[in-house]
C-alpha positions as CSV (number, residue, x, y, z in Angstrom):
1,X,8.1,-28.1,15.4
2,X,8.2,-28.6,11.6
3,X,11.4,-26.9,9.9
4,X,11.2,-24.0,7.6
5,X,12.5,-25.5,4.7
6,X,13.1,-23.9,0.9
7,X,10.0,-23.8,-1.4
8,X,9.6,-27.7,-2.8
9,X,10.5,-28.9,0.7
10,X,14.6,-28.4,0.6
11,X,16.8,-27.8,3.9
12,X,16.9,-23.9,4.7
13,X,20.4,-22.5,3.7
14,X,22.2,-20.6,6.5
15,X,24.6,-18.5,5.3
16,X,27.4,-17.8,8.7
17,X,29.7,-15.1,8.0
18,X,32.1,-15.4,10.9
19,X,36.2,-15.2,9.9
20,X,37.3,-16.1,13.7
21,X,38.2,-19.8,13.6
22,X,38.1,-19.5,17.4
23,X,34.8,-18.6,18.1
24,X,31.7,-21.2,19.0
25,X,30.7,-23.0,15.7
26,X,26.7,-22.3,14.8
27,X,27.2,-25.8,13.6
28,X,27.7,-27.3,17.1
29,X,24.2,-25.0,18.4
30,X,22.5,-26.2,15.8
31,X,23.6,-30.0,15.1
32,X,20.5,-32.4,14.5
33,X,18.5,-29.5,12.7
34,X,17.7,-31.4,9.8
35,X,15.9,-29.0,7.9
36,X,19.1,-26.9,8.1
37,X,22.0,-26.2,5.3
38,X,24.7,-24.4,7.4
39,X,27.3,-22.7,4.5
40,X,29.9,-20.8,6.4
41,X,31.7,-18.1,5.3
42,X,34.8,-17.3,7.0
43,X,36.3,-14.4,4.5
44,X,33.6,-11.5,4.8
45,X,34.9,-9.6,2.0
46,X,33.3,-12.4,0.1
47,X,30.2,-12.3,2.0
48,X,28.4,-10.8,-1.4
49,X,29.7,-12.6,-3.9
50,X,28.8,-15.8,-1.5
51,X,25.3,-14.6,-1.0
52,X,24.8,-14.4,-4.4
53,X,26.2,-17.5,-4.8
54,X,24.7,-20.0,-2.7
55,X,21.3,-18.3,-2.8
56,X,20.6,-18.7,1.3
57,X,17.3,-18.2,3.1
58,X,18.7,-16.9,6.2
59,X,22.3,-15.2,7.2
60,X,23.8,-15.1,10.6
61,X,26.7,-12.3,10.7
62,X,28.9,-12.0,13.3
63,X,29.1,-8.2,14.7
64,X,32.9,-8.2,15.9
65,X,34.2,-9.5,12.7
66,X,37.9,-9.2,12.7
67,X,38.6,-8.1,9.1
68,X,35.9,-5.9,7.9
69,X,33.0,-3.7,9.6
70,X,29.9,-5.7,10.1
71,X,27.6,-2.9,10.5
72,X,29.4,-1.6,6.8
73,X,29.1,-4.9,5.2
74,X,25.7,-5.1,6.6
75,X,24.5,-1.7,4.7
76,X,26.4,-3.3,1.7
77,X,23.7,-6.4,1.9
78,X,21.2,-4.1,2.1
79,X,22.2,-2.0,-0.9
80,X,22.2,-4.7,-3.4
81,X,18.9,-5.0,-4.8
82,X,19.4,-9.1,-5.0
83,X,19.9,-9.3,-1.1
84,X,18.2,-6.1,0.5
85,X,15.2,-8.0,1.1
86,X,17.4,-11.1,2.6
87,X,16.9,-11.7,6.7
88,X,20.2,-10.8,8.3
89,X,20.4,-12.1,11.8
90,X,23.5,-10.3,13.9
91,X,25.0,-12.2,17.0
92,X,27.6,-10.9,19.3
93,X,28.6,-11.1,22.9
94,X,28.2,-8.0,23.6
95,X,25.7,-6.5,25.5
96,X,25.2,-2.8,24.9
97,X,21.8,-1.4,23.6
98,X,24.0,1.2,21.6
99,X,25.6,-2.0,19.6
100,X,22.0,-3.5,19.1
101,X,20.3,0.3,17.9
102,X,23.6,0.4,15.5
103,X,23.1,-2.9,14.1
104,X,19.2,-2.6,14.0
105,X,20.0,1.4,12.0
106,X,22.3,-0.5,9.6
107,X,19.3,-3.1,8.6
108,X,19.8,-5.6,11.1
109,X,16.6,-7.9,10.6
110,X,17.3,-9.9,14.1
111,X,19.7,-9.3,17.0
112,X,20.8,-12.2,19.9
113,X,23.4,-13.3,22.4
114,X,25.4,-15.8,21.9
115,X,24.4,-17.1,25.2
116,X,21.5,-17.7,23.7
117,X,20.0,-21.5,24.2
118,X,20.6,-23.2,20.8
119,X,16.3,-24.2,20.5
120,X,15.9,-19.9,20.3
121,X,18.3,-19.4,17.9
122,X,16.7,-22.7,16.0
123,X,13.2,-21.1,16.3
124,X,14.5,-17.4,15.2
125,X,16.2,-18.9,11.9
126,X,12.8,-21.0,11.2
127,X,10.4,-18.1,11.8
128,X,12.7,-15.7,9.9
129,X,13.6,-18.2,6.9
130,X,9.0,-19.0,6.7
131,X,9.1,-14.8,6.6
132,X,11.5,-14.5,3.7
133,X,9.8,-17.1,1.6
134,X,6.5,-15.8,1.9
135,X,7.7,-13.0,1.2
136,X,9.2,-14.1,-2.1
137,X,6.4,-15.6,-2.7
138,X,3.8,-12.6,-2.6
139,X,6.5,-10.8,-4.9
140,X,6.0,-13.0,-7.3
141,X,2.6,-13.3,-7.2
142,X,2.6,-9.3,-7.4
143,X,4.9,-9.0,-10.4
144,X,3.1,-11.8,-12.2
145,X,-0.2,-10.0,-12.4
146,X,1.2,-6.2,-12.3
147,X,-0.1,-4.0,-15.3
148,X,2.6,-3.4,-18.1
149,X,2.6,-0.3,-19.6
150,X,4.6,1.7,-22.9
151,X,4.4,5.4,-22.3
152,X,5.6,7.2,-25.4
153,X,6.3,10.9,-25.9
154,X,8.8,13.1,-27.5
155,X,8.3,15.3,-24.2
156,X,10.5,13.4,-21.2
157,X,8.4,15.6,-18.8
158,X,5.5,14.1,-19.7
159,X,7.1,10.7,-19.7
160,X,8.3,11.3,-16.4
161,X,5.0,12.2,-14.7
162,X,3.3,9.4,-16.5
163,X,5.1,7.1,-15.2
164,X,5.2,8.2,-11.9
165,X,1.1,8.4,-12.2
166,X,1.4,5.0,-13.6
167,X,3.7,2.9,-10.9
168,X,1.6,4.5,-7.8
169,X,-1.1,2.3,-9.5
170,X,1.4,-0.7,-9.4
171,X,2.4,-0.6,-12.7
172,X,5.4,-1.8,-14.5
173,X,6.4,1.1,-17.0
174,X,8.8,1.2,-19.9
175,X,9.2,4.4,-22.3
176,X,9.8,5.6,-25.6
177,X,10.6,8.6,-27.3
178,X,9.1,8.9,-30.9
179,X,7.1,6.0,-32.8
180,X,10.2,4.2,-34.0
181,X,10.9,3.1,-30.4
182,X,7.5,2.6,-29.5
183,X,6.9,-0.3,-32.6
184,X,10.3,-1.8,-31.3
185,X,9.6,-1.6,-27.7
186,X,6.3,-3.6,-28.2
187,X,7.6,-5.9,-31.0
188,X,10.6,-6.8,-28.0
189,X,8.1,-7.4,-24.8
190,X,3.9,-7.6,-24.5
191,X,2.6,-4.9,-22.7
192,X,-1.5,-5.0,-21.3
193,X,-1.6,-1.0,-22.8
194,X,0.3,1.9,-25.0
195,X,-0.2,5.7,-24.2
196,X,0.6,7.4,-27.4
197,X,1.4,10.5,-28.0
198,X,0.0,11.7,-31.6
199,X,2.9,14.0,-32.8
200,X,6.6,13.5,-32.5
201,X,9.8,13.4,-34.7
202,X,11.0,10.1,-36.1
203,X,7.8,8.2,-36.3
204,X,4.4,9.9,-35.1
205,X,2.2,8.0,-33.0
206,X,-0.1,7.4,-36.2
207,X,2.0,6.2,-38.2
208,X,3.7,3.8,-35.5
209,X,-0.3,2.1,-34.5
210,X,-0.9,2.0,-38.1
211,X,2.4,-0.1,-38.0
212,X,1.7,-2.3,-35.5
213,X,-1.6,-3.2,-36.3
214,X,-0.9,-3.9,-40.4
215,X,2.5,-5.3,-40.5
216,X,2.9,-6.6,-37.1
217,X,-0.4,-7.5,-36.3
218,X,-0.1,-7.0,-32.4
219,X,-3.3,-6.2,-30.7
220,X,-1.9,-4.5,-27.8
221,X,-4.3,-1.7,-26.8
222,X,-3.4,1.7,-27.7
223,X,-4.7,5.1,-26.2
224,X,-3.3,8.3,-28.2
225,X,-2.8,11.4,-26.5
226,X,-2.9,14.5,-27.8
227,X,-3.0,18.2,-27.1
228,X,-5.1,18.8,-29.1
229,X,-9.6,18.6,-28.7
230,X,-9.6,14.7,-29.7
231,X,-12.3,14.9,-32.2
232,X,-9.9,16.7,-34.3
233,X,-7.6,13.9,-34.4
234,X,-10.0,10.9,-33.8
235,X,-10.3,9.9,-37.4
236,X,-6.7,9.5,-38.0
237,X,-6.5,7.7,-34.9
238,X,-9.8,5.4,-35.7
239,X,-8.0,5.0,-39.4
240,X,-5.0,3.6,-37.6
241,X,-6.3,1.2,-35.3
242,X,-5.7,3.1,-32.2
243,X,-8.5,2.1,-29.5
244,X,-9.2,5.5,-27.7
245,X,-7.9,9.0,-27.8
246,X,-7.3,11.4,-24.7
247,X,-6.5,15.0,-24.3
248,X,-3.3,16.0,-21.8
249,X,-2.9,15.8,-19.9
250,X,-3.7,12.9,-18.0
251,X,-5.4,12.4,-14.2
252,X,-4.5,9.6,-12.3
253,X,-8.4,9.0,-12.5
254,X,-8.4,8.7,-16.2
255,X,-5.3,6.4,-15.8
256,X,-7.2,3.9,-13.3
257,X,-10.2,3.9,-15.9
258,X,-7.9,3.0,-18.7
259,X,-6.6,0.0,-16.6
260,X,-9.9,-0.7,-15.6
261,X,-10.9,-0.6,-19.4
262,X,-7.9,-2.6,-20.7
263,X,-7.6,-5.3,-18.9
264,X,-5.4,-8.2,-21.1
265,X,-1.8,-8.2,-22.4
266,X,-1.1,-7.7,-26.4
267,X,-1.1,-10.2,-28.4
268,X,-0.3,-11.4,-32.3
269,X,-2.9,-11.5,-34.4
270,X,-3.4,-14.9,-37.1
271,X,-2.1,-14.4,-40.1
């Protein structure tokens, strides 16, 4: 059976968190697994540190684990938003369903015997370690082509529900509060779109596309909301460069035409 293997065709790293010198080494289950990188850990209260560390694919915790709680350091993993997504296998001898529905509540990804035959626990490590990277690799994929989006509004109510519109449409959402932020905001990061609100303190939302589009020369596009009827504001907004202006508030229709409508990133214009 071919090996799991890293992405680019590396050995896949087991991480073993076991701190009883005693007990049967995965090592010797395992030995002639060539696609296999076996990094023990026998001092659990560095088991995150370690993780973070030595980047593994796969970890195998021990669930009597002498100096900590396993089922605590296992909601621990699980917290930390670089390892929450990390396959945790738990092995034990013990056989009681309560200790497996514990570990399972806790965030267990995979629970076994130590009893059982070493080609199982091979296979489970494999399967689990192909999982995880494809995983990874869908993430990627998804964050590379998610929408980036600058709401800005003096209101953080409106911000608020924006954005929540926004990222149940997969979105990736940063905020501003008055024009000022907005020009720095898109002059720090490219964003595909820029909901606008016309008037605020600091900087309105004229004055800041006027900004960006003369001085900066971004292209990003930029939709200005207002609460006003939009033809009374819709020469102001055509003198500054803005793209489109909208009344609020804002339906999670109008939002999946605007992404529709908008489909690139910003970018700088030649000078």
């Amino acid at each position: 059976m071919p090996g799991a293997g890293q992405a680019g065709g590396g050995p896949t790293r087991l991480l073993v968190i076991d701190d009883d010198p005693t007990s049967a080494g995965v090592g010797e289950l395992l030995a002639g697994a060539s696609d296999l990188e076996i990094l023990p850990c026998s001092a659990p209260v560095q088991a995150l540190p370690e993780t973070l560390r030595t980047r593994p694919t796969v970890v195998l915790l021990e669930l009597a684990l002498k100096t900590v709680d396993s089922l605590v350091l296992l909601r621990f993993l699980r917290g930390h938003p670089e390892t929450r997504e990390l396959p945790v296998l738990v092995w034990t001898a013990w056989e009681e369903p309560s200790r497996r529905a514990a570990a399972f509540t806790a965030g267990a990804t995979d629970y076994f015997l130590k009893s059982v035959p070493s080609v199982e626990l091979l296979a489970r490590v494999r399967y689990h370690a192909r999982a995880y990277q494809a995983f990874r690799a869908l993430a990627a994929l998804s964050a590379s082509t998610r929408r980036r989006v600058l709401v800005v509004d003096d209101d953080r109510i409106n911000r608020v529900v924006l954005t929540d519109m926004l990222e149940s449409l997969d979105c990736e959402v940063a905020t501003a509060e008055n024009g000022r932020q907005a020009v720095e905001a898109v002059l720090s990061g490219p964003f595909d779109l820029v909901l606008m609100d016309c008037e605020m303190p600091v900087m309105n939302g004229f004055d800041a596309a006027c900004l960006l589009r003369t001085q900066h020369r971004r292209t990003v596009p930029i939709v200005a909301l207002t609460g006003h009827e939009s033809s009374r504001v819709g020469e102001r907004c055509t003198q500054a460069g803005i793209d489109e202006v909208l009344t609020k508030p804002l339906s999670e229709e109008t939002l999946r035409r605007l992404l529709a409508k908008w489909p690139g990133s910003e970018t700088e214009q030649p000078l």
